[in-house]
C-alpha positions in Angstrom: 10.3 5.8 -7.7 12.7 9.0 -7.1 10.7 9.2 -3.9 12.1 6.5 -2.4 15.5 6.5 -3.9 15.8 9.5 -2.5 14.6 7.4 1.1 17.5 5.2 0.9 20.2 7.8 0.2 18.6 9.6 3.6 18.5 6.3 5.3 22.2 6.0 4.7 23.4 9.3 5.7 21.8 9.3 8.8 23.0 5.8 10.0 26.5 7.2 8.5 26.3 10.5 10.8 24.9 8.1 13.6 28.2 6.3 13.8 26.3 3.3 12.4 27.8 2.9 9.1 27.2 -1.3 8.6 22.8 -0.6 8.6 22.5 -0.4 5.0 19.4 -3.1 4.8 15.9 -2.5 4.4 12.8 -4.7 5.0 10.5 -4.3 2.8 7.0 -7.0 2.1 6.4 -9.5 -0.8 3.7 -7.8 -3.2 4.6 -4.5 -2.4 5.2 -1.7 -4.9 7.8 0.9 -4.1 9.0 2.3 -7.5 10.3 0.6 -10.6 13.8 2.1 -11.0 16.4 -0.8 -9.7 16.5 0.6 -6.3 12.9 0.9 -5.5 12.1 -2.5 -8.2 14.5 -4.0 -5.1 12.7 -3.0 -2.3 9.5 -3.9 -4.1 8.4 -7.2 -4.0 6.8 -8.5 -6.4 9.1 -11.9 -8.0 7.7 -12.0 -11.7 9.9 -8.3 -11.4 12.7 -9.3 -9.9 13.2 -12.1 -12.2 13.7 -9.5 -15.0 17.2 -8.1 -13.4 19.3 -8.8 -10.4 17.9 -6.6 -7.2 20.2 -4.9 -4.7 21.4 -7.0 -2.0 20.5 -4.5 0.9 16.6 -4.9 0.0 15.4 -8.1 2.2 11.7 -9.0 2.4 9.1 -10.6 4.7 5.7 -12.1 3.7 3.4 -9.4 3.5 0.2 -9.6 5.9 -2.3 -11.1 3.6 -4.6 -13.2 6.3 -6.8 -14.9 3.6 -4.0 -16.4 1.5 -1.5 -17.1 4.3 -3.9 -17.3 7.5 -4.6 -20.9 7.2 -6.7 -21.8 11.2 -5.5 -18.8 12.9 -7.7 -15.9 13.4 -7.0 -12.6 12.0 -6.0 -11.0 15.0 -3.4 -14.2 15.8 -2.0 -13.9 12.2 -1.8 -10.3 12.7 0.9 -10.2 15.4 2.3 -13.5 13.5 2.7 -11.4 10.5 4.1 -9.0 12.1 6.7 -10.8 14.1 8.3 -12.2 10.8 9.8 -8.6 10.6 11.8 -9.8 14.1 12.5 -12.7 13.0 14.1 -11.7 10.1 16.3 -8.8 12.0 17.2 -11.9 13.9 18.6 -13.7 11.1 20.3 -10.5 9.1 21.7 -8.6 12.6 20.2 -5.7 14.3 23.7 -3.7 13.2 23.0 -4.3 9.7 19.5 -3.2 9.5 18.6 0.5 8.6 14.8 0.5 8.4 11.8 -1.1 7.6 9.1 0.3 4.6 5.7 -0.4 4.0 2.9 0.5 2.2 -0.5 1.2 5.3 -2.4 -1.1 3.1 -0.9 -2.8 0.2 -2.3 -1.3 -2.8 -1.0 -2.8 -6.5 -0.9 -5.9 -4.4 -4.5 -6.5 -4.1 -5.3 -4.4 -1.5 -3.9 -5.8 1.6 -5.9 -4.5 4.5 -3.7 -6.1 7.7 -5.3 -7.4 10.4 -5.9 -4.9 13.3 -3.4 -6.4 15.5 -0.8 -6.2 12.7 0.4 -2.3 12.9 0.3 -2.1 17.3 3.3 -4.9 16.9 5.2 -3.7 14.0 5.2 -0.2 16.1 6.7 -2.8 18.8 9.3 -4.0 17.0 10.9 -0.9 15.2 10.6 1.0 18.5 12.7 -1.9 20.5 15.0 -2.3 17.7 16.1 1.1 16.8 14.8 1.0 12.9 13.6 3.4 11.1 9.8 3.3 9.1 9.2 4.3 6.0 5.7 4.7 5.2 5.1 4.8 1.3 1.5 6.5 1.5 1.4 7.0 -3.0 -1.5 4.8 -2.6 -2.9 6.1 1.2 -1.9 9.3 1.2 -3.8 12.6 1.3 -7.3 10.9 2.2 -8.1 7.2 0.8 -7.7 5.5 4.2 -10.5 8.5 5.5 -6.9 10.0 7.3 -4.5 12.6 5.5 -2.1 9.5 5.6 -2.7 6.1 5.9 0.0 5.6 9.0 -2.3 8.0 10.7 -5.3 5.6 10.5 -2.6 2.8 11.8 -1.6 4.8 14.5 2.4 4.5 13.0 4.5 7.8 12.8 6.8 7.2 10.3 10.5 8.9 10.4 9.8 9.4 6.2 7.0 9.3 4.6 6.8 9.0 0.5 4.0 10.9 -1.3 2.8 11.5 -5.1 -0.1 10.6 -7.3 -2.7 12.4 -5.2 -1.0 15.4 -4.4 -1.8 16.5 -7.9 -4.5 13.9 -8.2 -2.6 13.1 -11.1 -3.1 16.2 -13.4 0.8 16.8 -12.9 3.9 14.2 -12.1 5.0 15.1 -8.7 6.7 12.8 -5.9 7.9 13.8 -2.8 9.8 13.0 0.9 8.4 13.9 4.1 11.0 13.7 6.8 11.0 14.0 10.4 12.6 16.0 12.4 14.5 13.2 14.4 16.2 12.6 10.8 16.2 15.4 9.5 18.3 16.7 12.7 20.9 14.4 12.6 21.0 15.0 8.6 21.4 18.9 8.8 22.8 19.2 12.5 26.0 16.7 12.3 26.1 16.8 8.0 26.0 20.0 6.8 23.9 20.4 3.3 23.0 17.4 2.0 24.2 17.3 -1.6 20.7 15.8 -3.6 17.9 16.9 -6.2 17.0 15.7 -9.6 16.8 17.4 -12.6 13.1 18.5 -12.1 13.6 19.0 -8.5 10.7 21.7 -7.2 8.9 22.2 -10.7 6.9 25.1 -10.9 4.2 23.7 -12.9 4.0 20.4 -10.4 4.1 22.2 -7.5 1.6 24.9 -8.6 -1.0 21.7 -9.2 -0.3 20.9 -5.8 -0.8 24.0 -4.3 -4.3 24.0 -5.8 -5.5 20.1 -5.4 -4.7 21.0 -1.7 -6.8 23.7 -1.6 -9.5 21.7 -3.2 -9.2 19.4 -0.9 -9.5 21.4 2.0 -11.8 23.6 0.7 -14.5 20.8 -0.1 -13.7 19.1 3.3 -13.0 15.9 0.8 -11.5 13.6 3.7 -13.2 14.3 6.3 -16.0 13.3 3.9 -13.9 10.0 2.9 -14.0 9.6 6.9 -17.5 10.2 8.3 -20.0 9.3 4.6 -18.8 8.2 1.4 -16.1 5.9 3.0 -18.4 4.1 5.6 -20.9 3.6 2.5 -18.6 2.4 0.0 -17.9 0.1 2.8 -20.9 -1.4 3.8 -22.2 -1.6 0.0 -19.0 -3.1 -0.7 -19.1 -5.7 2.2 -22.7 -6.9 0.7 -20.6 -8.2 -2.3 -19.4 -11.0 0.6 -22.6 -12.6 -0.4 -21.9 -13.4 -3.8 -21.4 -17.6 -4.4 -17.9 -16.6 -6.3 -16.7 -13.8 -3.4 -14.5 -15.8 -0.8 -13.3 -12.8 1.1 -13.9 -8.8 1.2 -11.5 -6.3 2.4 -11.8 -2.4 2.4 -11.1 0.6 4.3 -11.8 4.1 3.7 -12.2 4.2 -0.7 -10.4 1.1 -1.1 -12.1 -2.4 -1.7 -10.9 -6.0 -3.0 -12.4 -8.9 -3.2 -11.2 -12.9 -3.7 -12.5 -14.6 -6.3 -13.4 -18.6 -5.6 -14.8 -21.0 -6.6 -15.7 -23.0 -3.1 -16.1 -20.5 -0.1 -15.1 -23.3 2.4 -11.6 -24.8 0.9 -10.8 -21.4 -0.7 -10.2 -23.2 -4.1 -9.7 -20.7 -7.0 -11.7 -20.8 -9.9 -9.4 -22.3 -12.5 -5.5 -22.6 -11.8 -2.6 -19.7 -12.4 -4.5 -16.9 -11.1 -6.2 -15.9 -14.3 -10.2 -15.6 -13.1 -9.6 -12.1 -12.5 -8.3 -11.6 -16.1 -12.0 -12.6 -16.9 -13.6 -10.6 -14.5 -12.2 -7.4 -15.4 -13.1 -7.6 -19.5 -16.8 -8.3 -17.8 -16.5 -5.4 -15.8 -15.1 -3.1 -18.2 -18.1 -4.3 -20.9 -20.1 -3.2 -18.5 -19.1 0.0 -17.9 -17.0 -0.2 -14.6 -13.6 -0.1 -14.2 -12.1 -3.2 -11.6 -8.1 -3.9 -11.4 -7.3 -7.7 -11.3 -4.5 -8.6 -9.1 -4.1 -12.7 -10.0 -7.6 -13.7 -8.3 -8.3 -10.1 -6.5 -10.4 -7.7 -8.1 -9.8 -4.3 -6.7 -11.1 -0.9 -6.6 -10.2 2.9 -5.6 -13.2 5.3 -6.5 -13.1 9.4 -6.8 -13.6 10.8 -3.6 -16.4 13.0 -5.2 -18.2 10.0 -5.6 -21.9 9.8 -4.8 -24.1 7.3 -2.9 -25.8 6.9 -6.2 -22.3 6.3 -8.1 -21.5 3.9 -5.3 -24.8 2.0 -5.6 -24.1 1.9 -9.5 -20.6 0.7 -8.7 -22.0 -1.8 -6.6 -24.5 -3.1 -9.5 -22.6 -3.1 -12.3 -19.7 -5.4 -9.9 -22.6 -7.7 -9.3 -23.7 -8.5 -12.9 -19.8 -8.5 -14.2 -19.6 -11.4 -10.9 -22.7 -13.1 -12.5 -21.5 -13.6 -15.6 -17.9 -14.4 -14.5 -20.0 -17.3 -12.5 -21.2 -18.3 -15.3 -18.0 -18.6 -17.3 -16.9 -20.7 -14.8 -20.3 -22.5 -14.5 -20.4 -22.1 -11.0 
């Protein structure tokens, strides 16, 4: 949340320096998390959120990539590049002058696990490039290994002027967030602006920092994502893509550890298996009675394993999903 408050104050200030003081917007995706203070809650994007205060009037959304829900006849790789053109469009309608930048989770995590289609990134990259705009790229779900990259953007090919960070960097043993920021900002920012006056109150903490320091080490001592990359990632993969089979699975997605799945009850129409999104509110008590822990997202059941996982743990994973998809048929008497 700090992380990408911090994000807009830099976004400003370099526009500001840049003699481009009216691009204060910035695009952000429906069901995307950024934060939960009111600037990030803004850019978020997630409605039953915003109704619960009034958001910030420079944080404008597009539909978010999802090819399953939104795809209807056209092939992932068409609704890639049509998804990704909505960002044009809507710098169209709001002015090029008046937009700053453009953030964006690699693949949309508390969101159900978005995995855009492969034509999607290539065009956004398009688009920001033509159009002067900066890119965020919040990687607190992607970042330091779960895509099977160090950052997600990496396994998109995107190079992000910022980049926000947390959760993993301590894999969660201590609260730390962060900015990455490039050089082409961070230029203008320190070159034309002098210091730039920011920090919180527990700014660089010691402790934080220290648990950093040594999940980093970890991590690159035990080769952890290159591991994510070459073996447990492809296997949690293809164990994962079995689930497809399932007579209640309408769609898998996944990439490196991350995995969702739609919950239907007819494969062919893409009917749900009782109105208002609440299957997967049955699916996970299933799973967590039998012993596996599975996020629901409305009708998305979503997963983001250890990277120390095993094939075994995987293949365990995989078992107790099935049964807890059983029985969920069942309820459902499908």
């Amino acid at each position: 949340s700090e992380a990408n408050d911090t994000n807009i104050r830099l976004i400003r200030r370099y526009w500001d320096l840049k003699k481009q003081p009216k691009k204060r917007i910035i695009l952000a995706r429906t069901n995307a998390y950024h934060g939960s203070t009111i600037a990030s809650a803004s850019l978020g994007g997630f409605a039953f959120v915003h109704n619960q205060f009034e958001t910030l009037p420079y944080a404008q959304h597009i539909p978010d990539p999802n090819w399953y829900v939104s795809g209807g006849d056209l092939s992932e790789e068409e609704f890639g590049i049509q998804a990704a053109q909505e960002l044009e469009k809507r710098i169209d309608q709001l002015g090029e002058e008046n937009v700053a930048a453009f953030i964006a989770e690699p693949i949309q995590g508390a969101g159900g696990v978005i995995v855009p289609p492969d034509s999607y990134w290539p065009e956004i990259r398009r688009i920001l490039k033509e159009r002067d705009i900066l890119f965020i790229s919040d990687e607190v779900i992607c970042g330091f290994g779960r895509t099977g990259n160090l950052f997600g953007c990496e396994t998109y090919g995107m190079e992000p002027d910022l980049l926000t960070f947390a959760k993993a960097v301590t894999n969660g043993f201590q609260p730390l967030g962060g900015v990455m920021v490039s050089e082409k900002v961070a230029n203008v920012i320190t070159g034309d602006g002098g210091e730039f006056g920011h920090g919180f109150t527990y700014s660089g903490h010691p402790i934080a920092c220290a648990a950093a320091m040594a999940t980093m080490d970890i991590m690159e001592n035990g080769n952890f994502i290159k591991r994510v990359s070459d073996d447990i990632g492809p296997y949690l993969q293809k164990q994962w893509t079995a689930l497809g089979n399932h007579p209640i699975v309408g769609h898998v997605r996944g990439a490196g550890m991350l995995g969702s799945i739609e919950l239907v009850r007819n494969k062919e129409s893409r009917e749900r298996l009782e109105p208002g999104q609440k299957s997967g509110g049955i699916c996970r008590e299933l799973c967590v009675a039998n012993g596996l822990i599975m996020r629901a997202v409305g009708d998305s059941m979503i997963i983001s394993p250890p990277f120390v996982s095993t094939h075994e743990e995987i293949d365990l994973l995989i078992a107790r999903a099935t049964k807890s998809l059983d029985q969920t048929a069942e309820h459902y008497s499908v």
